[in-house]
N, C-alpha and C positions, 0 to 999 in steps of 0.2 A: 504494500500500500504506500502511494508516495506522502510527502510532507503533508502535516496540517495546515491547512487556511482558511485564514477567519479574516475578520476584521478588522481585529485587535494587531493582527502583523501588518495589513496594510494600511492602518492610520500613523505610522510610522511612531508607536509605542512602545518600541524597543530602545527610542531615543536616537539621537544623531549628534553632530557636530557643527558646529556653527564654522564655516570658512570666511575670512574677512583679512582687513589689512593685517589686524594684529595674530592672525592665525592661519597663514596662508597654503597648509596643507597637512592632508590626515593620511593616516594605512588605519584599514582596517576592516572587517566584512558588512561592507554596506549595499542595500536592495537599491534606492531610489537618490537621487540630487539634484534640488530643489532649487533654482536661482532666482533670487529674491532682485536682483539689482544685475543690469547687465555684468557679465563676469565673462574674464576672459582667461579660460584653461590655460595653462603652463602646462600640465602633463597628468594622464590621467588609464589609470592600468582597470582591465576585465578581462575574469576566466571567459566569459559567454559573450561578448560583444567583437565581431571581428572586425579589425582596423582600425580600433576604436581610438588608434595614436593619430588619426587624422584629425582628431577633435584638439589637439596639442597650435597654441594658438589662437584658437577661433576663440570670438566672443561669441556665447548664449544670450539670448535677449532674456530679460526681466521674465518673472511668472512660468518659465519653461523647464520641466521636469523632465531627466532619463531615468530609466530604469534598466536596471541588469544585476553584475553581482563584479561589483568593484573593489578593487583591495589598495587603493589608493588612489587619492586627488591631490590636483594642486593647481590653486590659480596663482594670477598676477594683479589680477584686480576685483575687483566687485564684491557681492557678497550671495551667498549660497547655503544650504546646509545638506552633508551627506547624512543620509536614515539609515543606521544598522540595518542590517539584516535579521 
């Protein structure tokens, strides 16, 4: 039988990280990344997302969430939060 899902894992209740100026990058096992404020990746690693190093650079516009299973982020600017897994 695969994993449990509920709710409770996708309101991102497991908690996450706030990325910003004073904190400009995480490792760790996150589902979802959340960009609250245009932000512009510096570098950014997933098991299940392929090519996902072409996102390295770009700015994500404000309000725009990925999902996958990330074991690390890093911007240069803006502001974001990665959601545990």
């Amino acid at each position: 039988m695969g994993a449990k899902v509920d709710g409770y894992y996708f309101q991102g209740q497991q908690g996450g990280v706030i990325l910003d100026a004073n904190n400009l990058s995480a490792t760790g096992d996150f589902r979802w990344i959340q960009f609250l404020a245009d932000t512009e990746i510096d570098a950014i690693l997933s098991t299940n997302l392929t090519d996902i190093g072409a996102l390295d650079g770009v700015t994500i516009g404000a309000g725009i969430g990925i999902g996958g299973h990330f074991t690390s982020v890093a911007i240069t600017s803006g502001l974001a939060i990665a959601y545990y897994a």
